[in-house]
C-alpha positions, 0 to 999 in steps of 0.5 A: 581616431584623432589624427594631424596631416602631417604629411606637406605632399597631400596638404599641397596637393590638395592646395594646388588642385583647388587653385591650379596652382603651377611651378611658375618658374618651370612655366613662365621663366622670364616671369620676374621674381615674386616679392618674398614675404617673409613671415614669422608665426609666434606662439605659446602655451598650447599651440605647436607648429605641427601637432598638439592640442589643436593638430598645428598650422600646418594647413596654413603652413603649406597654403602660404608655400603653395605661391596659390597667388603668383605675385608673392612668395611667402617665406614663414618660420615658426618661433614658441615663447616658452619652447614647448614646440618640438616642431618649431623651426627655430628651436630655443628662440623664445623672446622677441629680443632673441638675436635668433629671430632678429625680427628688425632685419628677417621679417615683413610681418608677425602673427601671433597665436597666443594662449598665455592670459597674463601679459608677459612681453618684456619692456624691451619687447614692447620697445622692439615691436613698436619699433618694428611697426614704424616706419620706415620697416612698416612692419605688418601684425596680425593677433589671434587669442579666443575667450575669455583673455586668451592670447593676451600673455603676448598680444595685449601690450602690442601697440594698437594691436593690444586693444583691437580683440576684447579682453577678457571676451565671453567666457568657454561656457553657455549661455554667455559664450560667443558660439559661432557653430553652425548646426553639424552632421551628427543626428542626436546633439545640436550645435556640439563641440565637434561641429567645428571640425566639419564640412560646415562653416559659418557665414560672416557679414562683411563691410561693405565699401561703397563703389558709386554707380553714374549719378548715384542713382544706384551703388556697388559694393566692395568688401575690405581687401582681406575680404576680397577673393578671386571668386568674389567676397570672402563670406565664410570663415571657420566656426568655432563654440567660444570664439573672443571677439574683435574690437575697433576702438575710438582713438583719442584725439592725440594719443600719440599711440595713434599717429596723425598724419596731415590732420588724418588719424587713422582708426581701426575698424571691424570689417567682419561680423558673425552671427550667434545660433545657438538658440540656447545662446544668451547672445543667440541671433546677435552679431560679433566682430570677428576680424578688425583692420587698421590700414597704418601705411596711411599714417606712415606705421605698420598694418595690423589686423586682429581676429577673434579667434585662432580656431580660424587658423588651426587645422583642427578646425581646417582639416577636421578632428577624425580621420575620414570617414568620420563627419568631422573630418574637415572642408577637404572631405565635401565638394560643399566643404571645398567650395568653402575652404577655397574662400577660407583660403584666399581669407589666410593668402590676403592676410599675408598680402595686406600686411606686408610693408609698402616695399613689399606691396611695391615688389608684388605690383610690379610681378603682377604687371610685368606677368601680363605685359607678354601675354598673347592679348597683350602682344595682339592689342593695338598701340593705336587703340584707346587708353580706356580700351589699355585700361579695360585689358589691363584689369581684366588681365591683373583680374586673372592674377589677383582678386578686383580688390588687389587688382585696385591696389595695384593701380593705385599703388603709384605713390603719387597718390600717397603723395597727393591724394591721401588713402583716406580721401579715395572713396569720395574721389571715387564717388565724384568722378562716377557721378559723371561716369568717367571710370577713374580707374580705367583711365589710370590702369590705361596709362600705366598698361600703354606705358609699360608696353612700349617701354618695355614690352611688346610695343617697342619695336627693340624688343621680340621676347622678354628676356631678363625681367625689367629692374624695379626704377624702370618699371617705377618710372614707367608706372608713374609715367603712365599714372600721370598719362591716365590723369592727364586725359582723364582731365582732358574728358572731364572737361569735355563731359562737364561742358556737354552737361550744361547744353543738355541739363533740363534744369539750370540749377542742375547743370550749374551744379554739375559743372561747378562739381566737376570743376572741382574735381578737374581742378584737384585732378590738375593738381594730382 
């Protein structure tokens, strides 16, 4: 029996079970609001908000509702270019220039999930998205579509976006197709039709983002924030039998389609892949891209990521194609499944918060710092204690808000690092100061966390309880104070260190090389 969980009670209930998620304003009143991101979920052909071939986003739907993730308050409409969704929630909208959507003035981001293969956006579309990519509304986009060029009728043209899936993708047939089924529960036919729809998911690869060790002589890894949960690495994603594929194309060098900024071109990137095992696969053992990103706050334009297939987000793939008991009944069904889907979630919670524009990144740092600032650790620590000890609180308390990838981007989201240390320059500035094992990031997280508490919390003696949260130039100017608090004694140490390497280098040639290294680093830390 086919069925749809129609019902928003049981979907959220299963939601916030799985993440403990709480009424926060009821709990925590002198929270600061949560930034609201708002959404705008575009269709055609076949997909409907709630039902349909493919049983709706309703999953989707109500885990963006749930605030699983305190910070941000995700707002979503649902708008159908042909307006064959009974369900859409802005009825009779269909183009992008629809005065009903207004997308310059109502939304932070669109995702698209399209069916239509023949592009179809108008001129004045096209101009529209473009404009709403750029700065300064930053404007975020997410494209989905499958085989074949599924999802081009409306994708294809986006700029940037248009080229970063694969059309036309292998076709719904074998042996040729991109099948990402993992093996199902039935005991006659491998690799089937309806092992998307169970308890199964496929693993993915993910991208792995050096983090430098004390002098190289090990490395960390990171995965690209979208890929980043509360419980580690995102390694799961629904399977599906003829998935499209994610690209990351080679700008050219002045296309102004690609924006530069300060010399720096930004380029796309595949930051997942999945694996064909369909041993009757054409491609079978090989990999596929199955989610590319490309970070435009870098070059002052909007984000976009792009994923090979929209059976990722369908609840026909979430939760299940029969009704249970049957095996094909969803994640939902298993604590195996469950396991799974909460990693699956956390993948759709980071979409929303990656794309978002730099002013909603800005509204979601200051909720997750001042929802710690009242906290009993923070009322107990000692203003007298040292800023990597502020740091060490300060991440491990944003690490119970937001997985460690977000928890980084709130430190950093200072824009004086915009300002003065390009996006693109991080990893090496990294790697540079753990090879003298001074923690960059300790030492900013530190200033900001000092900063905070005693300007407007539990460390400035005019304040017993936090009453009306603080306003966002406040808190600003507090974070940069404290930004360039952590960059000063930073600084300060890694002088000191870098003087303690040359008494105590064995090798000459080595100390020399030490000292002029940091040095280097020093000096670009002064001028930050």
């Amino acid at each position: 029996m086919a069925h749809s969980f129609s019902d928003e009670q049981i979907l959220q209930q299963s939601i916030r079970r799985r993440w403990g998620a709480i009424d926060w304003d009821l709990h925590f009143p002198w929270w600061r609001r949560p930034a609201k991101v708002r959404i705008l979920m575009y269709a055609d052909g076949s997909v409907h908000f709630n039902g349909g071939s493919f049983l709706g986003l309703q999953y989707v739907y109500n885990l963006l509702k749930t605030r699983a993730y305190s910070y941000v308050d995700f707002a979503i409409d649902f708008a159908h270019r042909t307006g064959g969704d009974p369900s859409a929630t802005i009825a009779g909208a269909r183009q992008l220039t629809d005065p009903a959507l207004d997308i310059m003035n109502k939304y932070d981001e669109i995702w698209f999930f399209g069916v239509d293969s023949s592009p179809n956006l108008t001129a004045a579309e096209v101009a529209l998205l473009t404009q709403f990519m750029a700065g300064p509304k930053f404007g975020g986009v997410l494209v989905t579509g499958d085989h074949d060029n599924l999802g081009r009728g409306i994708s294809g043209q986006i700029p940037r976006a248009g080229v970063m899936r694969r059309y036309p993708a292998p076709p719904d047939y074998g042996p040729t197709w991109n099948t990402t089924l993992e093996d199902g529960p039935d005991a006659g036919s491998t690799f089937d039709f309806d092992d998307q729809s169970d308890d199964t998911p496929q693993s993915i690869r993910w991208k792995r983002y050096t983090i430098a060790s004390p002098l190289l002589l090990t490395r960390r890894y990171r995965p690209h924030p979208v890929l980043c949960g509360p419980d580690g690495p995102i390694n799961f994603l629904p399977d599906h039998q003829h998935e499209g594929e994610a690209l990351a194309p080679t700008p050219v060098s002045g296309d102004p389609a690609w924006p530069t900024k300060g010399g720096h071109q930004e380029t796309p990137e595949v930051i997942a892949w999945g694996r064909i095992k369909d041993p009757n696969a054409t491609k079978h053992g090989q990999e596929i891209g199955v989610i590319s990103a490309y970070n435009g706050h870098n070059v002052d334009v909007g984000r976009i990521l792009a994923d090979s297939t929209w059976h990722h987000w369908f609840d026909i793939n979430l939760t299940g194609r029969f009704a249970p008991p049957s095996p094909y009944s969803g994640f939902d069904e298993t604590p195996a499944g469950q396991l799974a889907l909460k990693k699956i979630d956390a993948y759709f919670l980071n979409c929303g918060v990656w794309l978002a524009p730099p002013a909603r990144q800005i509204e979601m740092r200051n909720a997750a710092w001042w929802s710690i600032l009242w906290t009993d650790r923070m009322v107990e620590l000692s203003p007298a204690a040292s800023l990597t000890r502020f740091g060490e609180e300060a991440i491990d308390a944003l690490g119970g808000r937001a997985s460690r990838c977000t928890v980084s981007e709130f430190i950093f989201k200072e824009p004086i690092f915009k300002e003065k240390i390009p996006r693109h320059e991080w990893p090496m500035l990294f790697d540079r100061f753990q090879l003298i094992d001074l923690p960059f990031e300790r030492y900013v997280a530190g200033g900001i966390l000092r900063q905070l508490l005693h300007e407007v919390g539990p460390h400035n003696p005019k304040l017993t309880f936090p009453g009306k949260p603080a306003a966002d130039e406040v808190l600003d100017k507090a974070i940069r104070t404290g930004t360039e608090e952590g960059l000063m004694a930073l600084s300060k140490d890694l002088r000191r260190e870098a003087r303690m390497a040359v008494r105590l280098a064995d090798s000459g040639f080595l100390a020399s090389a030490l000292e002029d290294r940091v040095q280097r680093v020093t000096e670009e830390t002064v001028t930050a």
